[in-house]
N, C-alpha and C positions, 0 to 999 in steps of 0.2 A: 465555444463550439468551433468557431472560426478557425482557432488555433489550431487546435487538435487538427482539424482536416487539411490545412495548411502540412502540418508534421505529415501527415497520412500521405498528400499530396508527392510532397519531397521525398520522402522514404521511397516512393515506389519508382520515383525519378531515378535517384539515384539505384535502388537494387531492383531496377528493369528487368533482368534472367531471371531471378527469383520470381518474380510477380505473373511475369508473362508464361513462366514453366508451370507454378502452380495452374492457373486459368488452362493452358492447353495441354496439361493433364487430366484435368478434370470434365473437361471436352473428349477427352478420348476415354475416360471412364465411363459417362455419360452415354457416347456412343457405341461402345460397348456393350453396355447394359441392353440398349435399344437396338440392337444386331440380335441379340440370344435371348431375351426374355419377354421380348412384346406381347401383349396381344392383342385380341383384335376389340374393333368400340362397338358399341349397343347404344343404336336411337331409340328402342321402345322405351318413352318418357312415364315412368310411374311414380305415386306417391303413394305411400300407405295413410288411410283415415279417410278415403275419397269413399263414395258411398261404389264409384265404378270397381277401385280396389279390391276392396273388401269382397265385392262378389267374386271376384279372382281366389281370393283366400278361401270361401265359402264352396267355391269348388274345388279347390286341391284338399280340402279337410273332408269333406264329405266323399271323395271319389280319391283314395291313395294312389301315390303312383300318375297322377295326371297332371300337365304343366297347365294352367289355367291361361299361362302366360306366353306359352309357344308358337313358335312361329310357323305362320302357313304361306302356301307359294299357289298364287293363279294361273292354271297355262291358259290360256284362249287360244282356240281354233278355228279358223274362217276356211271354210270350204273352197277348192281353187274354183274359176269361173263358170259360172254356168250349169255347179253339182250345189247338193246339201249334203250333209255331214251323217243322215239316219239310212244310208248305200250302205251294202254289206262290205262293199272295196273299204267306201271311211271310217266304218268302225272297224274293221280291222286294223287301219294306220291309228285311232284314238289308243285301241288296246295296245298297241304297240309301245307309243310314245308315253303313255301312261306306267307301262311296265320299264322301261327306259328311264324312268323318274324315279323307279322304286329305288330305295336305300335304305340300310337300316336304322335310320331317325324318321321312314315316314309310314305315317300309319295306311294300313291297308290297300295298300295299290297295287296287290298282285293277286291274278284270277277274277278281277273285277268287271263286270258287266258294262263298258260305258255308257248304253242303252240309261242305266240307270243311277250311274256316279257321277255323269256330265249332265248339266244342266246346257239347255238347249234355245235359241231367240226360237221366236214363232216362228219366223220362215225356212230354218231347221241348218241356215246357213253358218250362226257361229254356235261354237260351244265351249264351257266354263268350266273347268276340273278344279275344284280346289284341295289341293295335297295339306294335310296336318303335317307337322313335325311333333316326335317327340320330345326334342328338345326349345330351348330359344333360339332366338334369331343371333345372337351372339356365339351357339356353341355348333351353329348349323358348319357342318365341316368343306373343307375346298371338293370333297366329294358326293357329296349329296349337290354341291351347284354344276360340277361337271354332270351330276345326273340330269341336272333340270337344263344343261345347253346341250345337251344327248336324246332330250325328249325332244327340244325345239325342232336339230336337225331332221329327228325321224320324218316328223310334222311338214317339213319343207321338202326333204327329199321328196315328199311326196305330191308335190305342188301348192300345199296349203300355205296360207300367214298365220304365223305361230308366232306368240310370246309370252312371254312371264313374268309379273311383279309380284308384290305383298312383301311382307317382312324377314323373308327366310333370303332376299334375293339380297347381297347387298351393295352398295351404291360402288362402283367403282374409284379407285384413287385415284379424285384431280392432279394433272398437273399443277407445277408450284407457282401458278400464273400469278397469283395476286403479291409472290414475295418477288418474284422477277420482276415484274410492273413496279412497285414498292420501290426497290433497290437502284433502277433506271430512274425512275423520277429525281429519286434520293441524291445520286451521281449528279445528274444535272444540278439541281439545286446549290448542292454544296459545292460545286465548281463556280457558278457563279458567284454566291456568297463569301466564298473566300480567293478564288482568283489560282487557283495550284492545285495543282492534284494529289501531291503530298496531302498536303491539308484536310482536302475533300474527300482520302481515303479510308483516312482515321476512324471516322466517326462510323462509316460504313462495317471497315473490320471488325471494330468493336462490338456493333452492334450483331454482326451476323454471329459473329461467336457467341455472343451471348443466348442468340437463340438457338444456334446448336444444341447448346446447354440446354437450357431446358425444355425446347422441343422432345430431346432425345430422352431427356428424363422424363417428359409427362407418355412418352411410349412406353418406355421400362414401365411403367407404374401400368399399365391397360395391362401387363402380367399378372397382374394382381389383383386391381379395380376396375370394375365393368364403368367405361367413362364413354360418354358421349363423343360424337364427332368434330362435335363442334366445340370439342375442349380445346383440343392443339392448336386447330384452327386459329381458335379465338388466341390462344398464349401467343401464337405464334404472329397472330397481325396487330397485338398489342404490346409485342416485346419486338419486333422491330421497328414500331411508328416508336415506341419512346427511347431505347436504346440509341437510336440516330440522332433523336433531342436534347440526350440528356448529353451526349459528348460533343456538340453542335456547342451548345452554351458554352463548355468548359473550354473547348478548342478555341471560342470568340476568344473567351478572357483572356486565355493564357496566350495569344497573337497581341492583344491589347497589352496584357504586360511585361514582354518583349520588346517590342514597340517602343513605350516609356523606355526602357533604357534597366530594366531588372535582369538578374542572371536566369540562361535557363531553367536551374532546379526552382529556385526562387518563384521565377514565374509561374513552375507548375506547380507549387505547392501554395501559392497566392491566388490561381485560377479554381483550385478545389476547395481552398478555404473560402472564396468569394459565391463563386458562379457553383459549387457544389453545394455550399449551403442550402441555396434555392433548388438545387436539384434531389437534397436528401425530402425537404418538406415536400417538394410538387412530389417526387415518389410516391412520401407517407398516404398524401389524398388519393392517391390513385389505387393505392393498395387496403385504404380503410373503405375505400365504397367497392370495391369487388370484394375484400374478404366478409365485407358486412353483406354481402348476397347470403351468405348461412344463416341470418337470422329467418331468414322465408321459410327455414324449416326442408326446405327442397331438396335431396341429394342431390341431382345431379346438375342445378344451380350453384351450389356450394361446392362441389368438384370446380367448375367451370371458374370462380371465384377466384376460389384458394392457389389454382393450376395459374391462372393468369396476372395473379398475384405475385406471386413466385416469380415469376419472368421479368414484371419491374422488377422488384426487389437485385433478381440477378444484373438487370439492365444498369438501375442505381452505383450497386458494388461494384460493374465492369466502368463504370464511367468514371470512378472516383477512385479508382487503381489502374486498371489497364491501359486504360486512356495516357495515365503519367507514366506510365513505364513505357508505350510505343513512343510517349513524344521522347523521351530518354535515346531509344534509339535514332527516330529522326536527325536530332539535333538540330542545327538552325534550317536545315531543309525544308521546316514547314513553313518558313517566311520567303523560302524561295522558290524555284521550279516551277514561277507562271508559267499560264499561256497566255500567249501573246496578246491573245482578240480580248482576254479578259482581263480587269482593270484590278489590281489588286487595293483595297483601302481598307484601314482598321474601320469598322463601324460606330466603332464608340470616337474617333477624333471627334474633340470638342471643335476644331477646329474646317469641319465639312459642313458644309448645312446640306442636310440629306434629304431625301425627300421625304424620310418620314419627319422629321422637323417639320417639311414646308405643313405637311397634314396634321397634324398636332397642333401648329399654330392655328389653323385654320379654324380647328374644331373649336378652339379655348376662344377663337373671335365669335364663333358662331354657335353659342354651346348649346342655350336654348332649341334652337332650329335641329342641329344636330344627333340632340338627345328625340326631339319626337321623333323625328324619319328614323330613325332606330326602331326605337319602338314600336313604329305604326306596323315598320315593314315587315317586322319580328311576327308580330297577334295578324295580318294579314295570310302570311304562309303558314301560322299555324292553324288557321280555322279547319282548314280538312280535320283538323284531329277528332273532331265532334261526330266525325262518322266512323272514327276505327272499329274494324272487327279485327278480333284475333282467331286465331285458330293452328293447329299444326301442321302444315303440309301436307299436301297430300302426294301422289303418284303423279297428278294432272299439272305438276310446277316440273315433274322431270324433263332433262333435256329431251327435244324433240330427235326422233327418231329411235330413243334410248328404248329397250326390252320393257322396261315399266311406264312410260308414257306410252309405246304402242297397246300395251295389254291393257291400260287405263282406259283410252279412249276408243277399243273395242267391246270393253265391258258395258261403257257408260252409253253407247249408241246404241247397243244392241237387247240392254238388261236394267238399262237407268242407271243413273251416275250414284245412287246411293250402293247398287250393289258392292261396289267398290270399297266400301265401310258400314258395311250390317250394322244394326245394334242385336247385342244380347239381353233381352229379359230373364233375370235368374228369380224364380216363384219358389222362393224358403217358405216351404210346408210341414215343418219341423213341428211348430206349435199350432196348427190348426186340427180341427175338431175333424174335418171334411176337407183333406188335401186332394181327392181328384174335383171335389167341387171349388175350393177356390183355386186351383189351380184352370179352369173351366171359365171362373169368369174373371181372373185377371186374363185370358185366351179373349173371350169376347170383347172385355171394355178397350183391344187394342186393337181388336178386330173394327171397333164403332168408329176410331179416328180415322178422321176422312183428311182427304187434299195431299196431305203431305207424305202420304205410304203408297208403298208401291203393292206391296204383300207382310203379310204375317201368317207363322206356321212354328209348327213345333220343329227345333234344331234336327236336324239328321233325316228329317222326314220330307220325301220330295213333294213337291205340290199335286196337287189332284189327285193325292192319296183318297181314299175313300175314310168319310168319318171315323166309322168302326175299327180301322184301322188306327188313326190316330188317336183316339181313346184306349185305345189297346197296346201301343207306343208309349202315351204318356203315361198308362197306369203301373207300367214297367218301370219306368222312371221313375218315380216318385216311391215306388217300391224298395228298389235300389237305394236311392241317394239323397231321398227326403227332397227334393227341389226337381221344377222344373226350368227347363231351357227352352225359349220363347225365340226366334227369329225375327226382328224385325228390317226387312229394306224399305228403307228412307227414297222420296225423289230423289232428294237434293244430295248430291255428293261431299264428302266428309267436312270439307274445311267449309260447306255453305253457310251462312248465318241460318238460315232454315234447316237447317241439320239439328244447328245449336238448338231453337228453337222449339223441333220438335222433344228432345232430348228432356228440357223441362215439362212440354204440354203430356210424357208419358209418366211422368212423375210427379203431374200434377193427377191427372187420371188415376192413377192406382195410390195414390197417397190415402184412402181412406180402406182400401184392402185389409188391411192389418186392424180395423174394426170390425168390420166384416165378417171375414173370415179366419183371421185368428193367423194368418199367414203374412208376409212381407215378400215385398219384388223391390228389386233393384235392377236399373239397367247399366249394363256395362256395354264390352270391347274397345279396340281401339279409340275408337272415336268421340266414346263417351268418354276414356280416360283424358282425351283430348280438352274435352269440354268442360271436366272439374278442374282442371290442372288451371285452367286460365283463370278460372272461377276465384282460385286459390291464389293465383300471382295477381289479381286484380284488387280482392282483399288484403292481402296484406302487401300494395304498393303504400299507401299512406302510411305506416310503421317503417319499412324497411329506410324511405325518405327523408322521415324523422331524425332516425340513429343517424344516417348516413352523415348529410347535413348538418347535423347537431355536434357529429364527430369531428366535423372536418372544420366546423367553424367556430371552434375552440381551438383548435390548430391554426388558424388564419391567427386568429387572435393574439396570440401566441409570436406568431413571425411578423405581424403587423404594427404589434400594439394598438390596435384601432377596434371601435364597434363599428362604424360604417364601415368600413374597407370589408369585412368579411361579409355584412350584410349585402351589402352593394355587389359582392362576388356572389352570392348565393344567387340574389335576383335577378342576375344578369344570366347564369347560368338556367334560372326557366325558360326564359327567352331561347335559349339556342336548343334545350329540349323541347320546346314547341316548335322551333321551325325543322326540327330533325324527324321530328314524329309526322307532321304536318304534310312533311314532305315525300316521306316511305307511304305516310297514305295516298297521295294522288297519285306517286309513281307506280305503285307495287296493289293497291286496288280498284283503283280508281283507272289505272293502265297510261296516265299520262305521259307520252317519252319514256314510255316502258322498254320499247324496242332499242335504246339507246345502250340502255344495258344487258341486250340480249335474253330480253323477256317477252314472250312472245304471248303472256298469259295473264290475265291477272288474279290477284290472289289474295285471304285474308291474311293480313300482317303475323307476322312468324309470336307464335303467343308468348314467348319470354321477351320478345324484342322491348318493349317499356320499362319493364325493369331492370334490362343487362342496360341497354341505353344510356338509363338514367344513371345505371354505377359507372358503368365505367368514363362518358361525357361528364360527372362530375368530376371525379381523377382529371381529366385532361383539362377542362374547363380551368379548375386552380392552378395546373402547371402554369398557362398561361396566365393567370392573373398573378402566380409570385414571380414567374420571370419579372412581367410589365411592371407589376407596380414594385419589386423589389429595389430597380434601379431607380424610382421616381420617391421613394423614401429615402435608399441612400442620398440621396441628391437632398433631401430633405432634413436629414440628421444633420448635415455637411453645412448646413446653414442658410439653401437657398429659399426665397420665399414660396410658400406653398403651391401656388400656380403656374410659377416658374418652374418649381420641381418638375412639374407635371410633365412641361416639354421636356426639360434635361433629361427625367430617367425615359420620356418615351422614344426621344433622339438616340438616346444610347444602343435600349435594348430593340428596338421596333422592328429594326431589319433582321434581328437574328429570330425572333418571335416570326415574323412574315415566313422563314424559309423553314422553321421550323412547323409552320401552320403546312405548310406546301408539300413539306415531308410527308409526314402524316394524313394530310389530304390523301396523297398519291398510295401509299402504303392501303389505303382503307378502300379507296375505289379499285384499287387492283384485284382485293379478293372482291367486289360489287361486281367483277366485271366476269368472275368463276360461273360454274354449273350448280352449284346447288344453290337452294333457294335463302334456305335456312344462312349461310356464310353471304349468300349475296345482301340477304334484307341488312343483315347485322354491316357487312362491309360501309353499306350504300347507308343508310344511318348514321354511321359512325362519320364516313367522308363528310356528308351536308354538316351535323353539327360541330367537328370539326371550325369546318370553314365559316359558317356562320358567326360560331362562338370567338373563333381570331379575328374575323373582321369586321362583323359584325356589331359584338359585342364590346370585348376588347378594344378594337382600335377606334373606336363611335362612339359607342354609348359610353363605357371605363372613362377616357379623359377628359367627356362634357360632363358627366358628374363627377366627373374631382374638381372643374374648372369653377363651376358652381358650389360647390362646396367650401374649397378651398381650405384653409388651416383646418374648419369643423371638420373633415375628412378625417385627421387625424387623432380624431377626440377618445377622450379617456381617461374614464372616473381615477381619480388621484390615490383611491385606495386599492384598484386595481392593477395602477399601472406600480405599485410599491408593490404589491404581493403577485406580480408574473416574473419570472425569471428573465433574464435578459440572455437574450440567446446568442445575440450579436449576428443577425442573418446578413446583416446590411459591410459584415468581416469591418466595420472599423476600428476595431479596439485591433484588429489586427494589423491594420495597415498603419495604424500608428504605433506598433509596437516596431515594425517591420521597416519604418521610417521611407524617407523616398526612395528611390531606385538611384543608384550608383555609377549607372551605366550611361552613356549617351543613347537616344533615342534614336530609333531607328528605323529608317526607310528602305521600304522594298521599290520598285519598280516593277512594271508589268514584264518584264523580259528575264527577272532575274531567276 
């Protein structure tokens, strides 16, 4: 294998215009596509087979022609100082801005009475219009939202506070703060780590083209497939933290083998056969536990997957072509053009003692010692995890001042935080003997739950209807469409654990209906699809873990030749997702140095976060352990003793692991440091375990237990290690094929 990518290496050395024209052609393909075909994303998170689902499908089948799943918009209205909103002057300004809303996606908002469409606080000073759309929140058009900032204005002209959320409204495009921030850290980094800015540009360009690439492509594709927002996002802060890593590595090498005294092409095709090798495997992991997110069964976890997938992949192939055709052009410029203040040194000279030597040493004197405070400190920061809640964002994480956090926290002061996220009870009276009677007392047994309701009523019917009325409502209804629609407002607002809570306590309550009376309820809306959805990523995390791990530690195996090494990576690897998780709970619910990252709120943890987490921390997790320990096996093949290895390959590769830890740090906190909630939790996760998992893990715990372990580390059944294939990760069959370097070795200077 070594070979081969050596060949691959040099080819693209040598035919740099080819390599580099195909790549930024395909860049301008790409971008192309995403100018004229995009479209736009859909956060409404669904699953078919959820009991909340299916009530969706049970009313698009019994009622043609209606979206179960469309999106509505809130305007709220506060009265200016010192009026209330039931003056003949403010209904006039309601009717107004209400007909100023109208479009044709929304249902019914012209000649409407607001006396009796708006819902009203007791002191008559706000009021609540909610507009249906025909369609989804994905097809809602740029003119049905100028409707709804046409309605605001009328509202304001008029002295009132007006604004608007729910799902029809949608989040405006961040700036690209978290890839700026990313890139700036990036720079710095690799300026220090290599001392020139040739150098230090490489890996950048490469990487940013790279996500050009398939940013632009996972746009193109929103022309086609309704993807979430947090698709690109995610591609996009995962294909520039490894893209920068994966030609970091190869850039070490290939300065390393210059250095020695090997010719330019030579070098690059010995930097890809070597330092590529580990960057095809670290890829493989990082791409089998995101693409293995599809076994959850989830679309739009398996988009998210597949999409960020892709982006390694592209990242991989720019690093292991492009990379050798820019150094093609370079030429020996990348050994020169310091800056002065910075110190240029190969990291791998055997002849440095660096400081990650001096720490390596340290650890293997004090391994015992060194492996518990690892550990202690690991199960310390993760104990918050024993309290996580999950749930799906609400309005109440939007930025402050934003149209949906103001219209959030006038709903919730004025009407309870659950109005904000109703539940729907849908009462299928298909097979009952007596559908307005159970329909009647699924009504009452939700009418009996106490504490946790604000109100219950039959959908569309305003409160303090008179009985006979709503009997005469509902009997219509079920007439119609065989089921009824149930309103229920919650206290507690969408993402509360009490929300969740009640959501079971109303499913435990009518669970015996369907004896009864021959009928079935389900509760849906938003919030209940909220609440299966977790339900469902909760179950099957222990499977999806299994595959993951199971996949990936067959592939250690493989590049290791070892049972502990893959093991000892696995374990290491819980350790850094408990202090990841550990850690987004005390920040992000708990509110701990919430303000740090411009969170002014606290919140139940983003409900995919433990399992996107756990995929993609695993990916990086093993990048890191085949760099580290790739260079402390080669050292090991080579014939040094086991515990010595340990230093040699940690001296070699430590520093470039450190700046590659720092990269991706930076990359991960920049999107933490963004507006939305969902990109921050995932960022701010991603940063902690990160770091954790390189210094933590890796540079602590990893060398006390090889230090201890020593030779057994490298153990392996004798009929195993005859029936694995010999991949040659460690390129020595190539560097003996390749023989020494020819050249005199060569010193750069900081000025040169």
């Amino acid at each position: 294998m070594a070979w081969h990518l050596f060949r691959l290496g040099r080819w693209s050395f040598v035919h740099r215009r080819i390599v580099t024209a195909v790549w930024l052609a395909l860049l301008v393909l790409m971008g192309a596509g995403s100018a004229t075909l995009a479209g736009q994303t859909n956060d409404n998170f669904s699953l078919p087979g959820l009991e909340s689902t299916d009530a969706f499908a049970l009313i698009e089948q019994r009622s043609p022609g209606t979206n179960a799943e469309a999106a509505t918009a809130r305007l709220v209205f506060e009265a200016p100082p010192g009026q209330t909103l039931d003056t003949d002057a403010n209904q006039k300004v309601i009717s107004a801005s209400l007909a100023a809303a109208a479009t044709a996606h929304v249902q019914k908002t012209e000649g409407v009475n607001p006396l009796t469409t708006v819902t009203y606080s007791e002191n008559k000073k706000v009021g609540l219009a909610t507009l249906s759309y025909t369609v989804t929140a994905v097809d809602v058009t740029a003119a049905d939202k100028d409707a709804l900032e046409k309605a605001k204005e009328v509202a304001q002209d008029a002295g009132f506070t007006a604004a608007f959320g729910g799902d029809a409204v949608a989040a405006e495009a961040a700036a690209p703060t978290g890839e700026i921030v990313g890139v700036a850290v990036a720079l710095v980094v690799l300026l220090v780590t290599f001392g020139s800015l040739v150098a230090a540009g490489m890996p950048l360009l490469t990487a940013i083209i790279g996500v050009g690439i398939g940013a632009a492509g996972i746009t193109t594709l929103t022309g086609f497939v309704e993807l979430s927002s947090v698709t690109p996002a995610l591609g996009s802060m995962l294909g520039l933290a490894v893209g920068i890593d994966y030609a970091l590595f190869i850039m070490s090498r290939y300065q390393h083998e210059v250095r020695t005294g090997r010719s330019l092409p030579d070098a690059a095709g010995s930097a890809v056969g070597t330092a590529g090798s580990a960057v095809i495997f670290a890829g493989l992991t990082v791409i089998i536990a995101l693409v293995g997110l599809s076994i959850t069964g989830i679309t739009f976890l398996t988009q998210m997957g597949i999409a960020a997938g892709v982006m390694v992949a592209i990242a991989v192939l720019i690093a292991l072509t492009l990379l050798p055709a820019l150094l093609g052009f370079a030429g020996p410029r990348v050994l020169k053009g310091g800056i002065k203040f910075l110190k240029q040194r190969d990291p791998e000279d055997d002849g440095v003692r660096t400081n990650g030597r001096r720490w390596v040493e340290g650890v293997s004197r004090y391994k015992w010692p060194a492996l518990v405070l690892g550990v202690a400190l690991a199960a310390v920061i993760s104990i918050p995890v024993t309290q996580m809640e999950l749930a799906i964002p609400d309005e109440s994480t939007a930025p402050a001042g934003s149209d949906s956090n103001i219209a959030y926290n006038l709903i919730a002061e004025n009407f309870g935080a659950g109005a904000n996220g109703p539940l729907t009870v849908i009462v299928d009276t298909a097979g009952a003997a007596d559908p307005l009677g159970a329909a009647n007392s699924a009504l009452t047994t939700l009418q009996g739950i106490s504490g946790d309701v604000v109100s219950v009523g039959l959908s569309g019917v305003p409160a303090g209807t008179p009985d006979a009325a709503v009997q005469s409502a509902l009997s219509q209804q079920l007439q119609a469409v065989d089921f009824a629609s149930i309103t229920v407002i919650p206290k507690s607002g969408p993402a509360d654990s009490s929300t969740k809570e009640l959501v079971g306590t109303i499913r435990d309550d009518l669970a015996s209906l369907p004896g009864d009376t021959g009928a079935r309820a389900m509760v849906t809306g938003q919030t209940a699809v909220g609440v299966d959805i977790s339900q469902k990523l909760t179950d099957v995390f222990p499977l999806y873990l299994a595959v993951v791990v199971g996949l990936a530690f067959i592939l250690l195996v493989l590049v290791f030749r070892s049972i502990l090494v893959p093991l000892k990576a696995a374990l290491g690897f819980l350790l850094s997702v408990g202090v990841a998780l550990g850690s987004t709970v005390a920040v992000f619910q708990w509110g701990w140095l919430n303000n740090l990252i411009g969170l002014d709120v606290t919140t139940p943890v983003v409900f995919i976060l433990p399992l996107l987490l756990t995929g993609v921390l695993f990916g990086l997790a093993m990048d890191y352990e085949v760099f580290l320990v790739t260079r402390m096996r080669e050292a090991y093949v080579h014939g040094t003793e086991a515990r010595q290895a340990v230093i040699e390959g940690f001296s070699h590769s430590a520093r470039v692991v450190v700046a590659a830890a720092i990269i991706m740090f930076g990359v991960f906190a920049g999107f933490a440091l963004g507006d939305d909630v969902m990109i921050k939790t995932i960022g701010f996760g991603l940063a902690v375990g990160v770091i954790a998992d390189a210094f933590l893990v890796r540079m602590l715990i990893v060398p006390a237990v090889m230090a201890i372990a020593g030779k057994g580390i490298w153990w392996l059944p004798t009929w195993l290690d005859r029936a694995l294939p010999n991949l040659d990760i460690e390129g020595e069959a190539l560097l003996e094929k390749l023989g020494p370097p020819s050249g005199h070795r060569e010193t750069v200077s900081a000025g040169q």
